[in-house]
Every structure is written in C-alpha cells, then in structure tokens.
Predicted model as a PDB file, atoms N, CA, C, CB and O in Angstrom, pLDDT in the B-factor column:
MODEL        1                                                                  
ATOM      1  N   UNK A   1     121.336 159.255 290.050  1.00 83.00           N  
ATOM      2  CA  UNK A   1     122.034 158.010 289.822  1.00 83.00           C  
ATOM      3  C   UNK A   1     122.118 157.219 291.114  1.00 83.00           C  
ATOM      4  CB  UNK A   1     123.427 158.268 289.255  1.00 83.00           C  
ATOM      5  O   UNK A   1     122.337 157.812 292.170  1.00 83.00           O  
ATOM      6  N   UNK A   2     121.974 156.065 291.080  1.00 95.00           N  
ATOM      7  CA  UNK A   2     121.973 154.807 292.160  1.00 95.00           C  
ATOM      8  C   UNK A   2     123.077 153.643 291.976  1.00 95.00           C  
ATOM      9  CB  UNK A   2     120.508 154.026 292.063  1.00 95.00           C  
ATOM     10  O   UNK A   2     122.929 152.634 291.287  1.00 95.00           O  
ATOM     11  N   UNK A   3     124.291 154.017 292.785  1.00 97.00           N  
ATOM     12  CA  UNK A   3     125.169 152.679 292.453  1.00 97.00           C  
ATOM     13  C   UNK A   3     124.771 152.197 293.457  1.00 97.00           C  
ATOM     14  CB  UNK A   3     126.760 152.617 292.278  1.00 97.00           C  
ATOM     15  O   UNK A   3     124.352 152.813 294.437  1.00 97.00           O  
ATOM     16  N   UNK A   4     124.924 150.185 293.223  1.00 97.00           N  
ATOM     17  CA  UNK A   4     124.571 149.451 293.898  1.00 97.00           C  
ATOM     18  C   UNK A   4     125.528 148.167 293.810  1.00 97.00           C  
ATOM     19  CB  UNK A   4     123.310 149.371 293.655  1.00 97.00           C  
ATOM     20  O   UNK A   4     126.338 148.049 292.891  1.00 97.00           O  
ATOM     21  N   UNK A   5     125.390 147.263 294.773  1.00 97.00           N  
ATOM     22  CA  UNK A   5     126.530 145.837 294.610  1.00 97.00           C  
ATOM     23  C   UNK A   5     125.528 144.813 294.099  1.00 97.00           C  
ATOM     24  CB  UNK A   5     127.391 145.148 296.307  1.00 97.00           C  
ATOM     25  O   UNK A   5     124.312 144.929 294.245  1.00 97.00           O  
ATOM     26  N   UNK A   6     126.200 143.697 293.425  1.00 97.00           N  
ATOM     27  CA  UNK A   6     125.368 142.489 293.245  1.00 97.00           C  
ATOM     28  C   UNK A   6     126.608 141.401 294.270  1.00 97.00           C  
ATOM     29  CB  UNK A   6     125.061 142.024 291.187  1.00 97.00           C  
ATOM     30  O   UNK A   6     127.810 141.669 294.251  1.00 97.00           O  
ATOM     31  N   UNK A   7     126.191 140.521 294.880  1.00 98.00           N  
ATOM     32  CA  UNK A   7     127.237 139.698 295.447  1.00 98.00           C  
ATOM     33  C   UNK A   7     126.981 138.675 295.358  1.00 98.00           C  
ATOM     34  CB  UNK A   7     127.590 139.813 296.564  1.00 98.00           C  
ATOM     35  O   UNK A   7     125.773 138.472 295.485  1.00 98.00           O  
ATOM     36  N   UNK A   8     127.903 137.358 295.088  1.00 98.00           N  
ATOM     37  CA  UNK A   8     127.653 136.132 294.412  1.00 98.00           C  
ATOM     38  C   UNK A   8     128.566 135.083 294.847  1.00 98.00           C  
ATOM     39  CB  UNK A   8     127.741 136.300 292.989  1.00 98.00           C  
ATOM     40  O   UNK A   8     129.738 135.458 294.877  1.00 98.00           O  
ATOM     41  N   UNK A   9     128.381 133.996 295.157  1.00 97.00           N  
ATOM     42  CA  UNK A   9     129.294 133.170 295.190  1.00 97.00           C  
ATOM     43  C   UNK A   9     129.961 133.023 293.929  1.00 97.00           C  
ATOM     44  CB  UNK A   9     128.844 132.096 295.646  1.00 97.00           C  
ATOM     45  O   UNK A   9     129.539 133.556 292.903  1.00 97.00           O  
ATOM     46  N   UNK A  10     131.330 132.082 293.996  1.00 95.00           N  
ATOM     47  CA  UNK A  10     132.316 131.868 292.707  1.00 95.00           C  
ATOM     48  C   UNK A  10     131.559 131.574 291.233  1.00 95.00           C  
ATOM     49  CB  UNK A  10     133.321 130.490 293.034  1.00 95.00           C  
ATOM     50  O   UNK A  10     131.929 131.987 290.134  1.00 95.00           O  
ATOM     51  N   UNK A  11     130.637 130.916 291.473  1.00 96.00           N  
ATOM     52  CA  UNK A  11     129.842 129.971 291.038  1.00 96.00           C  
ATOM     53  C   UNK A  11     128.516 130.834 290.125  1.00 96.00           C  
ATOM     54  CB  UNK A  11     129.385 129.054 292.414  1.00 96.00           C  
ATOM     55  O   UNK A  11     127.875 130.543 289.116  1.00 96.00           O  
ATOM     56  N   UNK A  12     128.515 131.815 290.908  1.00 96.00           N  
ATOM     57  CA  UNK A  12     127.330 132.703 289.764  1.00 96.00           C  
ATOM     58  C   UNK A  12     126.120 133.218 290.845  1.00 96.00           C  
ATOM     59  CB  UNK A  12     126.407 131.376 288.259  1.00 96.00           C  
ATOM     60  O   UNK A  12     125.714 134.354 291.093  1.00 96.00           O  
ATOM     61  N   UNK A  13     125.802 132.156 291.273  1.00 97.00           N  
ATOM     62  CA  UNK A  13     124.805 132.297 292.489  1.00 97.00           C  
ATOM     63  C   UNK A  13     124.575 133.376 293.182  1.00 97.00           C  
ATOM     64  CB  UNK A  13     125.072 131.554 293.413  1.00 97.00           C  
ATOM     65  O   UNK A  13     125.459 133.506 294.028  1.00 97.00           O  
ATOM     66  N   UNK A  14     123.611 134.415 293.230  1.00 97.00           N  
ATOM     67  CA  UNK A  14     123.746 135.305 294.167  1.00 97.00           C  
ATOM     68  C   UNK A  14     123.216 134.989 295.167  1.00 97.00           C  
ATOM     69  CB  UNK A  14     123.417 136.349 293.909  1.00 97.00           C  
ATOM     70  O   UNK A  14     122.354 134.116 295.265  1.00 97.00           O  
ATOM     71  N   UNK A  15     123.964 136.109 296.641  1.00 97.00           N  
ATOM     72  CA  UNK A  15     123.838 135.572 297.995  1.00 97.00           C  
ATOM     73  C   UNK A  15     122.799 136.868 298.879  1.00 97.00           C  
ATOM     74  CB  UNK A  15     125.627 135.320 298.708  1.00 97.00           C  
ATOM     75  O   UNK A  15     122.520 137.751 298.067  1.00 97.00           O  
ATOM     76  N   UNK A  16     122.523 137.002 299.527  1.00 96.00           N  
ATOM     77  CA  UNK A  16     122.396 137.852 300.533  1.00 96.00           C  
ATOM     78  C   UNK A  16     123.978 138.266 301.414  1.00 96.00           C  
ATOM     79  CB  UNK A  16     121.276 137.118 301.442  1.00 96.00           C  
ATOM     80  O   UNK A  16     124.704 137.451 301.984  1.00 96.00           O  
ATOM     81  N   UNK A  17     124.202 139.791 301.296  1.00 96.00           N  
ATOM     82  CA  UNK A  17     125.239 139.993 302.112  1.00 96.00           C  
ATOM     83  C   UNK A  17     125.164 140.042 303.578  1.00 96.00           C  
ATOM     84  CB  UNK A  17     125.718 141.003 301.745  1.00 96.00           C  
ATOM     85  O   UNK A  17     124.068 140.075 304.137  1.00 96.00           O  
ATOM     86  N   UNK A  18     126.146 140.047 304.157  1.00 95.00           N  
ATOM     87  CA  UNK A  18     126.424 139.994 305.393  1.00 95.00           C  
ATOM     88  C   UNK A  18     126.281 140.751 306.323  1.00 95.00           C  
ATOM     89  CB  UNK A  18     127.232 139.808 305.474  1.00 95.00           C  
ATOM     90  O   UNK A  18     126.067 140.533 307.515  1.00 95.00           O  
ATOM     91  N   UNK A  19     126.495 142.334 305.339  1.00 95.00           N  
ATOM     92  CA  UNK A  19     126.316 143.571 305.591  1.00 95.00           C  
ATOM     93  C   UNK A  19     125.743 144.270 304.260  1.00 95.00           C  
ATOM     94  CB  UNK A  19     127.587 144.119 306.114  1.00 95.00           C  
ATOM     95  O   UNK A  19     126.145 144.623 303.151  1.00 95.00           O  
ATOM     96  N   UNK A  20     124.456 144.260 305.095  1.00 92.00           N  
ATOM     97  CA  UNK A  20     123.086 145.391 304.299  1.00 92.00           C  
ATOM     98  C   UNK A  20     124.012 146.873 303.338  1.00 92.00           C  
ATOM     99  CB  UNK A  20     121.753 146.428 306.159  1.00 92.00           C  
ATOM    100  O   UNK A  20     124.391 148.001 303.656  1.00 92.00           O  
ATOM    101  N   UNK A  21     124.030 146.404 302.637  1.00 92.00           N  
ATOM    102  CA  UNK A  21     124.421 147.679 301.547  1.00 92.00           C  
ATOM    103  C   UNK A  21     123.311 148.790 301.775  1.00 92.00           C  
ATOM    104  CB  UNK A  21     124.368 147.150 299.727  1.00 92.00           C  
ATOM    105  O   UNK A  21     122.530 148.730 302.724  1.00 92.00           O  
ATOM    106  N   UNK A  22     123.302 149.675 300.958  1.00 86.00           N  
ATOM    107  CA  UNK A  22     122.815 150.731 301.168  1.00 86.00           C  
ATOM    108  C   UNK A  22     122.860 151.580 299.470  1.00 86.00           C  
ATOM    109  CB  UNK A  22     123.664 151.348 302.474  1.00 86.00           C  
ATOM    110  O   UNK A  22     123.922 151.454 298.859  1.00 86.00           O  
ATOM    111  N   UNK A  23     122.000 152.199 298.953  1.00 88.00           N  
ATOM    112  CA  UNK A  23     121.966 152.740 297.778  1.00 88.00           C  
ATOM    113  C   UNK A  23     123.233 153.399 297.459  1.00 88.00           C  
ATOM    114  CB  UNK A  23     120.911 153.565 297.697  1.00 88.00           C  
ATOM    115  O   UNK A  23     123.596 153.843 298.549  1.00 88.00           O  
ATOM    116  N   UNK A  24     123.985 153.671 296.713  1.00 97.00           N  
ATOM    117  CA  UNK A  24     125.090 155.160 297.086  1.00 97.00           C  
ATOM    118  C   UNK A  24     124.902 155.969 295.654  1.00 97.00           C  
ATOM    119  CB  UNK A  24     127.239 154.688 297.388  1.00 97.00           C  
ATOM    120  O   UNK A  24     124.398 155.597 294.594  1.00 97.00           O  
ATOM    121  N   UNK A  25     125.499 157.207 296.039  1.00 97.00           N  
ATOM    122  CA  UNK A  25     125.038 158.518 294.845  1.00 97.00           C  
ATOM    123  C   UNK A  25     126.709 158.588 294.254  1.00 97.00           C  
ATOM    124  CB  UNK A  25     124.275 160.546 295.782  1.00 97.00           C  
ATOM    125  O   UNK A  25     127.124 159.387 293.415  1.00 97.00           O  
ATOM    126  N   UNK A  26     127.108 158.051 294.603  1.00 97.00           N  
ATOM    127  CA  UNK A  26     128.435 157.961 293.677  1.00 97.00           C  
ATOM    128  C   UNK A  26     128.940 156.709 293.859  1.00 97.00           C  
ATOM    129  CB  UNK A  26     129.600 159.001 293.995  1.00 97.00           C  
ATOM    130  O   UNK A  26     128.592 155.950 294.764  1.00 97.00           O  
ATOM    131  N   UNK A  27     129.846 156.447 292.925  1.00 97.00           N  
ATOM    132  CA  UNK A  27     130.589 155.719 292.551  1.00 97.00           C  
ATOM    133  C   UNK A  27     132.072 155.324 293.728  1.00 97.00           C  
ATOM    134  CB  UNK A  27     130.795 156.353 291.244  1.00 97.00           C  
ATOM    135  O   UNK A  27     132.285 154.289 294.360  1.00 97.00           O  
ATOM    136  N   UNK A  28     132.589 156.145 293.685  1.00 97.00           N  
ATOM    137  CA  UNK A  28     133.244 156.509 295.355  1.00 97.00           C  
ATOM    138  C   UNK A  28     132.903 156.306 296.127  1.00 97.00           C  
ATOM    139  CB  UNK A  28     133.440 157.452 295.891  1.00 97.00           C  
ATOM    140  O   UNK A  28     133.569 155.485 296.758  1.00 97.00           O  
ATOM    141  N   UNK A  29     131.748 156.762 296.730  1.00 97.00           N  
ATOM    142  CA  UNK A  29     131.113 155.784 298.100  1.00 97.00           C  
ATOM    143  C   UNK A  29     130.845 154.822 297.962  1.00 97.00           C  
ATOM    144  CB  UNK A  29     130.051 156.014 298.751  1.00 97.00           C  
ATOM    145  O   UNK A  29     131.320 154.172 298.894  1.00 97.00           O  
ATOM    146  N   UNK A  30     129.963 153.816 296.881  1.00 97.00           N  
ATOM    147  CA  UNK A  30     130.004 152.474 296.579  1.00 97.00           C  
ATOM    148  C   UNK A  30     131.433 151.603 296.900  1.00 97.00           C  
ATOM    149  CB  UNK A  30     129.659 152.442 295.138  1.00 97.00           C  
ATOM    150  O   UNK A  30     131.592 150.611 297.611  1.00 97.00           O  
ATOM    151  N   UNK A  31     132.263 152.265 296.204  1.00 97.00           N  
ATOM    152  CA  UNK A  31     133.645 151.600 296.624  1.00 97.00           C  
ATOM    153  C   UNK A  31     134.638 151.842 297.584  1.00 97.00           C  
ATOM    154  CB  UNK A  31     134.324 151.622 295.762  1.00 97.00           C  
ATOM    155  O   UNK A  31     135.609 151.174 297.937  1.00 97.00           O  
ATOM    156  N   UNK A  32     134.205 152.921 297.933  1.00 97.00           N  
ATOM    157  CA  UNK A  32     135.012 153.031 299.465  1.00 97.00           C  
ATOM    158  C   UNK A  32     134.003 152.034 300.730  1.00 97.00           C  
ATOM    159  CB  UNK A  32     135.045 155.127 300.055  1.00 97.00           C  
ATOM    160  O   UNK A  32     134.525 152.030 301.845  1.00 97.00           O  
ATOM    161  N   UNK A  33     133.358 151.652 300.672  1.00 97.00           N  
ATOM    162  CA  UNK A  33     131.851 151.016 301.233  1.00 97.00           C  
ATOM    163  C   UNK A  33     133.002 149.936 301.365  1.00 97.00           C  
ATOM    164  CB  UNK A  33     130.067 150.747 300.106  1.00 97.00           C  
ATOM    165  O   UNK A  33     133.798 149.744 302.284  1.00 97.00           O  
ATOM    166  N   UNK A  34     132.804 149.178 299.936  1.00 97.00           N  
ATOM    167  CA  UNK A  34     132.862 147.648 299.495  1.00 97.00           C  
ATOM    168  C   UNK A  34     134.413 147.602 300.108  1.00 97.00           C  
ATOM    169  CB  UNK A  34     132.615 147.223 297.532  1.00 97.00           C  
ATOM    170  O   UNK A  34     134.837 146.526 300.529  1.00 97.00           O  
ATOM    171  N   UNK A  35     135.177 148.695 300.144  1.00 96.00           N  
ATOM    172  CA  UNK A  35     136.535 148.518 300.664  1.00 96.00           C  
ATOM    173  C   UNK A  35     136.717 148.218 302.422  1.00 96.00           C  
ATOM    174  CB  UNK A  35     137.298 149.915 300.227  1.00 96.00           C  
ATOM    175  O   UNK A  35     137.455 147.429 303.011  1.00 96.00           O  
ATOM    176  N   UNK A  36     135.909 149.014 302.836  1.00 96.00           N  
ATOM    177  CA  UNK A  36     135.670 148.677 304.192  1.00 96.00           C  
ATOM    178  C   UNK A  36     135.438 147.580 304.995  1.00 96.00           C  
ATOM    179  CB  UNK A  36     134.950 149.150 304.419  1.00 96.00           C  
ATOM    180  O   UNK A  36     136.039 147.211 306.004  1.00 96.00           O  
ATOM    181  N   UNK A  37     133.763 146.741 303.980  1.00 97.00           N  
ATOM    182  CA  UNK A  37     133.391 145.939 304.621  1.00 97.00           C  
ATOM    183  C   UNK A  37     133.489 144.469 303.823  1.00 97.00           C  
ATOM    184  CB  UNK A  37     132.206 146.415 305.053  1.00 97.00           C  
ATOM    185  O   UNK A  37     132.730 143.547 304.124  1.00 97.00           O  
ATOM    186  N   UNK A  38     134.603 144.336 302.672  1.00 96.00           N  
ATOM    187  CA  UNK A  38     134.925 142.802 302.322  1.00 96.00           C  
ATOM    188  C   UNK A  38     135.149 142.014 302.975  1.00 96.00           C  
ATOM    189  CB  UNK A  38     135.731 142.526 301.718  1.00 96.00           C  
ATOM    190  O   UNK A  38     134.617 140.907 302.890  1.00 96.00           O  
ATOM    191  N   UNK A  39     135.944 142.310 303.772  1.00 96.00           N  
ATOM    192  CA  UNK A  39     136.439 141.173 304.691  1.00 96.00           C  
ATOM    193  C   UNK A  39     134.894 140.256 305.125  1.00 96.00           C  
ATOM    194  CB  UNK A  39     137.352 141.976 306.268  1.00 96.00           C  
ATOM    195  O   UNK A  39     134.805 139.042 304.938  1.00 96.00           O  
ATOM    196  N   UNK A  40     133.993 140.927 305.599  1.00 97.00           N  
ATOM    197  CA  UNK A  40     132.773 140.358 306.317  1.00 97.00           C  
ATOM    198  C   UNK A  40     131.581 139.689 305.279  1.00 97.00           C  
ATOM    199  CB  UNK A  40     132.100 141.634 307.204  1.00 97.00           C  
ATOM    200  O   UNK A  40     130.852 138.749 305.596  1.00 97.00           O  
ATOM    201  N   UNK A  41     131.565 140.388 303.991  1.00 97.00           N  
ATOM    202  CA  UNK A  41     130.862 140.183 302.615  1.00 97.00           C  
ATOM    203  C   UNK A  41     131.549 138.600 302.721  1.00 97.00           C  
ATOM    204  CB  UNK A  41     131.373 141.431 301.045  1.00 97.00           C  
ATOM    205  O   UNK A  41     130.897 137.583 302.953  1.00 97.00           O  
ATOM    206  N   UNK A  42     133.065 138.666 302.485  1.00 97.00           N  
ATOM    207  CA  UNK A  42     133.537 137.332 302.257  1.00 97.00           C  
ATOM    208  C   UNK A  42     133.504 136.640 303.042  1.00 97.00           C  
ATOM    209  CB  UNK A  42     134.525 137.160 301.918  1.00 97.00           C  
ATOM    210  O   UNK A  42     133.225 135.497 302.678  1.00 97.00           O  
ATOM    211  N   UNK A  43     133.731 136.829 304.432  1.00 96.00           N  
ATOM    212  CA  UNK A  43     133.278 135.661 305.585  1.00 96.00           C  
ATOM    213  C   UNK A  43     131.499 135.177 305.689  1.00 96.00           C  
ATOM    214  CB  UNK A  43     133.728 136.427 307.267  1.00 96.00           C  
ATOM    215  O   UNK A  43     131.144 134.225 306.384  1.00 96.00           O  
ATOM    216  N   UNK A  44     130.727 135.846 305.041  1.00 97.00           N  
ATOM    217  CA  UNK A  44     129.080 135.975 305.552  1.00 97.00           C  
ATOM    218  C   UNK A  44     128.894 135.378 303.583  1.00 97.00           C  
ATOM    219  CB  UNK A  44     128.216 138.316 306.321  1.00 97.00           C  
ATOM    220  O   UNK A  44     127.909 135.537 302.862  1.00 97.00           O  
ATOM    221  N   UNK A  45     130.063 134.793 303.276  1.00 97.00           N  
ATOM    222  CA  UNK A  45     129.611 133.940 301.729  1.00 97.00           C  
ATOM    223  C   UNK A  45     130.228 134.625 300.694  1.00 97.00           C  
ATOM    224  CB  UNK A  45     127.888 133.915 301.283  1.00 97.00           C  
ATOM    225  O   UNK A  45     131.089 134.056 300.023  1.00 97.00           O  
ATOM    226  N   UNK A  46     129.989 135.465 300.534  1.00 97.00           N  
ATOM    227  CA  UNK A  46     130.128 136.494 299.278  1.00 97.00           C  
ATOM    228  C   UNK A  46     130.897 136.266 298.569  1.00 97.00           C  
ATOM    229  CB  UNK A  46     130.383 137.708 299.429  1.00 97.00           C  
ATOM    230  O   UNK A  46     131.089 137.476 298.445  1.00 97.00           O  
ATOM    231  N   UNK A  47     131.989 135.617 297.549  1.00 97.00           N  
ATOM    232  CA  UNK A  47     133.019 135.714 297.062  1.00 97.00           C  
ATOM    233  C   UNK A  47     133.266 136.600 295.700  1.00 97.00           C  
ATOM    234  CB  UNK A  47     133.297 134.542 297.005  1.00 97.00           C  
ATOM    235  O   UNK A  47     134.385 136.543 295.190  1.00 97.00           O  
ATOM    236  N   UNK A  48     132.399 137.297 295.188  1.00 98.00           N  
ATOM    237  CA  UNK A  48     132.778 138.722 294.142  1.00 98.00           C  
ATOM    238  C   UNK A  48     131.407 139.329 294.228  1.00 98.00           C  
ATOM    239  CB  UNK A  48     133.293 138.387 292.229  1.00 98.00           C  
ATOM    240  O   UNK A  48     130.361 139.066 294.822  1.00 98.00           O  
ATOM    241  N   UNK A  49     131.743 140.054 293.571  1.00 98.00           N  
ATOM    242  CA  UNK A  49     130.719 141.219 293.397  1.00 98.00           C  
ATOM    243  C   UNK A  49     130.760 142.198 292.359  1.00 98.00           C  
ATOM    244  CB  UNK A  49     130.720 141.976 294.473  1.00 98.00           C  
ATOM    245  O   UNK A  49     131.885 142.597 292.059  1.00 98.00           O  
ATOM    246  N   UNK A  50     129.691 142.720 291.685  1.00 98.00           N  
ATOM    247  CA  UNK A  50     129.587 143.157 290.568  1.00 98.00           C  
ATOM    248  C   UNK A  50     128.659 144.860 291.414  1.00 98.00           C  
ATOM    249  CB  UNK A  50     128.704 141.830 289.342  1.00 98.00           C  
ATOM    250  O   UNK A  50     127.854 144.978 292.337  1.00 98.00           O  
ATOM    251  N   UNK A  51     129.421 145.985 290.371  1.00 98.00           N  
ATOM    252  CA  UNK A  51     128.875 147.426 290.280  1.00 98.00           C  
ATOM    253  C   UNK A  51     128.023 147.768 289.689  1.00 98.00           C  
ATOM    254  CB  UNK A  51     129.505 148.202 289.941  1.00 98.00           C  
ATOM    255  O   UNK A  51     128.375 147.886 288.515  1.00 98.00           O  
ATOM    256  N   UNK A  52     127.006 148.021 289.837  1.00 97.00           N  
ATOM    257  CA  UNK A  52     125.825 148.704 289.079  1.00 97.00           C  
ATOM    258  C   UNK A  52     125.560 150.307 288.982  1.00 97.00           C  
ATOM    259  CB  UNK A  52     124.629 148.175 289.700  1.00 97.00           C  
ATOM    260  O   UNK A  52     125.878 151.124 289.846  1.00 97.00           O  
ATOM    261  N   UNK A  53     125.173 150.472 288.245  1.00 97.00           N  
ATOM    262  CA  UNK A  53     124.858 152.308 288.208  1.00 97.00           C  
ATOM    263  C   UNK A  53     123.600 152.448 287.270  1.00 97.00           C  
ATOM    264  CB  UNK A  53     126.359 153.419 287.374  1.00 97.00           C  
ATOM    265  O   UNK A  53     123.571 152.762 286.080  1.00 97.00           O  
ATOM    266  N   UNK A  54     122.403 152.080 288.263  1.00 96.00           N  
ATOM    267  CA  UNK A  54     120.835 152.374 287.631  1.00 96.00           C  
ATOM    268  C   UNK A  54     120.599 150.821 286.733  1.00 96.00           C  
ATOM    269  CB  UNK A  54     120.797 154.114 286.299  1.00 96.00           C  
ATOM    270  O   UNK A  54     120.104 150.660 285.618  1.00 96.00           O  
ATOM    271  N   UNK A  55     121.082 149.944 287.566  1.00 94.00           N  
ATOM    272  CA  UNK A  55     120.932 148.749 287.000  1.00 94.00           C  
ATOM    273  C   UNK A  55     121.759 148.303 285.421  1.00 94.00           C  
ATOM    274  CB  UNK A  55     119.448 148.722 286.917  1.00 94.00           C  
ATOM    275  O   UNK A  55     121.555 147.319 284.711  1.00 94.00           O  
ATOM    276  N   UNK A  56     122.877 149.614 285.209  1.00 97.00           N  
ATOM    277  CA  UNK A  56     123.784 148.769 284.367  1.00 97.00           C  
ATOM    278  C   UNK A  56     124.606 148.476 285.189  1.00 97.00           C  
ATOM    279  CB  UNK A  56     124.402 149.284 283.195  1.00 97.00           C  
ATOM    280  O   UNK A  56     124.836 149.061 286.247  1.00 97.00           O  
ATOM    281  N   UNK A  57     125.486 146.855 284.440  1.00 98.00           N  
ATOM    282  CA  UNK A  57     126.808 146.807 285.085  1.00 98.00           C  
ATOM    283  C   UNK A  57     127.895 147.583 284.696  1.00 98.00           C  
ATOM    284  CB  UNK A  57     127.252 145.652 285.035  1.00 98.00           C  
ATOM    285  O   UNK A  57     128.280 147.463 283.532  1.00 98.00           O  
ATOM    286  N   UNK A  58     128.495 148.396 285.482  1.00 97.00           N  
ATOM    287  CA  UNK A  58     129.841 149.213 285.374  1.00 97.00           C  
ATOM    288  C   UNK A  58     131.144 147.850 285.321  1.00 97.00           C  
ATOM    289  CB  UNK A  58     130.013 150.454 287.030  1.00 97.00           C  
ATOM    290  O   UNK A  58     132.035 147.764 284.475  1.00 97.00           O  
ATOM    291  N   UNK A  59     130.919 146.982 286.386  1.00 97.00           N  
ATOM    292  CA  UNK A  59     132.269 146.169 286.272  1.00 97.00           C  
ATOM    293  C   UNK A  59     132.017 144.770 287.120  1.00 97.00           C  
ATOM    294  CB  UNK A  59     133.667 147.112 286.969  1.00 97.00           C  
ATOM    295  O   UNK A  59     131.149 145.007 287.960  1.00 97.00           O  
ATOM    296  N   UNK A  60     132.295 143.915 287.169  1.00 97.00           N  
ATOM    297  CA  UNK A  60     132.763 142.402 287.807  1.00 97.00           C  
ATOM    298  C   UNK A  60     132.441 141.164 286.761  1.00 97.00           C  
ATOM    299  CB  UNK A  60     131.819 142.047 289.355  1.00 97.00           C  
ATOM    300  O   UNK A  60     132.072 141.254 285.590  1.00 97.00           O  
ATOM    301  N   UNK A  61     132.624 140.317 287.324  1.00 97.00           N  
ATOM    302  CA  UNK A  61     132.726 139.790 288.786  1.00 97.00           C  
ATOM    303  C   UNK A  61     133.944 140.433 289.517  1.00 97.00           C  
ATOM    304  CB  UNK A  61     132.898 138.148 288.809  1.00 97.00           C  
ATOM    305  O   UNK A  61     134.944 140.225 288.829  1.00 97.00           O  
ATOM    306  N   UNK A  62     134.297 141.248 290.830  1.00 97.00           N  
ATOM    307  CA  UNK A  62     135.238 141.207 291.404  1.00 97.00           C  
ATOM    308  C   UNK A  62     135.786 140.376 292.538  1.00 97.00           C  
ATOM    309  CB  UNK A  62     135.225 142.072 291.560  1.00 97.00           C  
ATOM    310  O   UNK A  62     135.289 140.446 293.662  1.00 97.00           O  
ATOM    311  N   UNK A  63     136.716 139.658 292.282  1.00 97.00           N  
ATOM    312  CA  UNK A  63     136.731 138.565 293.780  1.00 97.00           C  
ATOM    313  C   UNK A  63     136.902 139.295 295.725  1.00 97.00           C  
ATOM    314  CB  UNK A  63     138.523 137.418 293.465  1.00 97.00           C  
ATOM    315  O   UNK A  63     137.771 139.972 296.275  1.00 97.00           O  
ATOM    316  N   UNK A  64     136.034 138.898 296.038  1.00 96.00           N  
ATOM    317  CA  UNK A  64     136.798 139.098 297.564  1.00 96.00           C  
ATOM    318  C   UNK A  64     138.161 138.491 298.023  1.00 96.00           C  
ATOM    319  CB  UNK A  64     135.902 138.533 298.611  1.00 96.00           C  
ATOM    320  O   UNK A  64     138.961 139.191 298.644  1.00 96.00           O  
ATOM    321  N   UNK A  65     138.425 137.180 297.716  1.00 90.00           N  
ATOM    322  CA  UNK A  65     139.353 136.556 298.292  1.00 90.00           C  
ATOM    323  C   UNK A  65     140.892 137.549 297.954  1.00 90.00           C  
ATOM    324  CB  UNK A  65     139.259 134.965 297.704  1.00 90.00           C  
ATOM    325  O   UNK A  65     141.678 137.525 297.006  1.00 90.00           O  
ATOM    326  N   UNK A  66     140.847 138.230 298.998  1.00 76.00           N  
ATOM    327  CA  UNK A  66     142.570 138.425 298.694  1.00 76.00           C  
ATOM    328  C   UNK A  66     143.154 137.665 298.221  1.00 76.00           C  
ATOM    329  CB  UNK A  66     143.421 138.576 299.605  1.00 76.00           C  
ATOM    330  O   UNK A  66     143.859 138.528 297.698  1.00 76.00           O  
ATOM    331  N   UNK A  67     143.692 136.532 297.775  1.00 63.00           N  
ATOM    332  CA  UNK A  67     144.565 135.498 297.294  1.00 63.00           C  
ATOM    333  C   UNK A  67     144.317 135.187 295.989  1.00 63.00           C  
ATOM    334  CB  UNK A  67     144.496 134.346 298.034  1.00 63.00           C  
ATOM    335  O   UNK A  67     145.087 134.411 295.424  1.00 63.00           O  
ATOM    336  N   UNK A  68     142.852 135.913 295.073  1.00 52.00           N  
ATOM    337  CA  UNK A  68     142.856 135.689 293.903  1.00 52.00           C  
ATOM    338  C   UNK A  68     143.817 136.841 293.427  1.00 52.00           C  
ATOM    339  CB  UNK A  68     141.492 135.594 293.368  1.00 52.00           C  
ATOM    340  O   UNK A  68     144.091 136.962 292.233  1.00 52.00           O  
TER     341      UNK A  68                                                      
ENDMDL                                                                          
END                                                                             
C-alpha cells in the first residue's frame, strides 16, 4: 500500500508542494508527515489537501489554514 497527499489551492487547482512528500506505507506516517510540515505546504501555496491510499481518496479536501 502507498499513501500519498494531493495539495490544492481553495479553489480546486492543484499545486506543487513546498516540501517534496515522499510515498508512505501507512497511513500514520502520511499524517504525522502532513502534521509536521503544514505550516510550510501553506506558506509555499497549498491550502488543503486530500489522502490517497493506491490512488483512492481516503479523505479531503482538508484545509491548512488554521483559522478554517
């Protein structure tokens, strides 16, 4: 299994992140990852992001902006 991020502006648009993701073998590392490095996803554009696991979506849009 391969979880992965999709990252997107508000708007739908996907972006290039800020910080190069990396494949992950669980689900847990995917999101302990995305917990780490939002802050920079959202400064480098990013404003949500969606979970994949083998190219289904598990879950989003999720917002970066703390304030949503």
């Amino acid at each position: 299994m391969a979880w992965t991020w999709r990252f997107e502006k508000s708007d739908g648009t996907e972006v290039q992140p800020a910080v190069e993701p990396e494949e992950f073998s669980t689900q847990g590392d995917a999101e302990s990852w995305i917990g780490e490095v939002w802050r920079d996803l959202l400064e480098g554009g990013a404003e949500q992001v969606f979970l994949y696991e083998d190219g289904s979506r598990i879950y989003g849009p999720m917002s970066l902006n703390a304030e949503s």
